[in-house]
C-alpha positions in Angstrom: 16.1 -32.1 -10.1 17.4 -28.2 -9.7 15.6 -27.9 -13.0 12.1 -29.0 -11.3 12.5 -27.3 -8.2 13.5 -23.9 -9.9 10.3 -24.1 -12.1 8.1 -24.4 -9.2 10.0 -21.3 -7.7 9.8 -19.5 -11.0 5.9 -20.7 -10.8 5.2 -19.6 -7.5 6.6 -16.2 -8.0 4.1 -15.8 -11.0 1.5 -16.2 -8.7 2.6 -14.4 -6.4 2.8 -11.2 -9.1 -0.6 -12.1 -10.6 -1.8 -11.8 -7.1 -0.6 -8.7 -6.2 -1.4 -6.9 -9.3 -5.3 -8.5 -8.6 -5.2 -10.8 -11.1 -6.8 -13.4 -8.4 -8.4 -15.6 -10.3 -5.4 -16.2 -12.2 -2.8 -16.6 -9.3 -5.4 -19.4 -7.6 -4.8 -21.2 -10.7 -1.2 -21.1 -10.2 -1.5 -22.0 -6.8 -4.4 -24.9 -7.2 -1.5 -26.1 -10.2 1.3 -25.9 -7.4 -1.0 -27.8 -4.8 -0.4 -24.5 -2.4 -3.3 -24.7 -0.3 -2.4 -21.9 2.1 -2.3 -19.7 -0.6 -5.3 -21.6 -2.4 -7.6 -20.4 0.8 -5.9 -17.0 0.9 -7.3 -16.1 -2.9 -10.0 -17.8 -2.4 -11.0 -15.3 0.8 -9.9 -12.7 -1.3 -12.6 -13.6 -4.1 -15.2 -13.9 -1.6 -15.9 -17.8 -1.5 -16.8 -17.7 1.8 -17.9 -21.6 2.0 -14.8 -23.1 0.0 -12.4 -20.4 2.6 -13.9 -22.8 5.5 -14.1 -26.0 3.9 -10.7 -25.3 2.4 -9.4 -24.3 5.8 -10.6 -27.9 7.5 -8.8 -29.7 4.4 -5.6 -27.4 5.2 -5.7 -27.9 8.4 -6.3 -31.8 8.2 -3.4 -32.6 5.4 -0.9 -29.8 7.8 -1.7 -32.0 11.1 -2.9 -34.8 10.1 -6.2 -37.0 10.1 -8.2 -39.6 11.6 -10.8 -39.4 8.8 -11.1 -41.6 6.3 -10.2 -41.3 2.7 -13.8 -41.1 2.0 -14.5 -38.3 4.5 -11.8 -36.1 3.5 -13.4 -36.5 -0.7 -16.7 -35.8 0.8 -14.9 -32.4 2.2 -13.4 -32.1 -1.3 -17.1 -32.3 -3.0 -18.6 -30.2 -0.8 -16.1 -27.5 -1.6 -16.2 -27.7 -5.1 -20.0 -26.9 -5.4 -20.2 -23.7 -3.0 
């Protein structure tokens, strides 16, 4: 288990450097892998995809507090998101 958690550190600390030295694109991909979705909206803002900052934001904010919506409502966020 130490093994697994340490990787993800190790992981998140690449993106964390890719992001800093504005390799953006590169650290989302870390982040998307890691399932960091703060972090996933924050590069996303910083690429300029205005539409998938505030879909990914409701998403965010829905898994963080929780939801009412259905599955199918939250995939139907997901979609929409993908093709802004």
């Amino acid at each position: 288990m130490l093994e697994i958690a340490n990787d993800v550190n190790v992981q998140h600390l690449l993106g964390k450097l890719l992001d800093s030295i504005g390799a953006i694109s590169a650290a989302l991909e870390v982040y998307m892998r890691l399932q960091l979705w703060e972090d996933v909206i924050t590069c996303h803002a910083k690429l300029g995809h205005q539409q998938k900052v505030r879909t990914g934001s409701c998403i965010f904010l829905i898994r963080f507090f929780g939801s009412s919506r259905s599955p199918d409502q939250l995939e139907g966020l997901k979609r929409e998101s993908s093709l802004a």
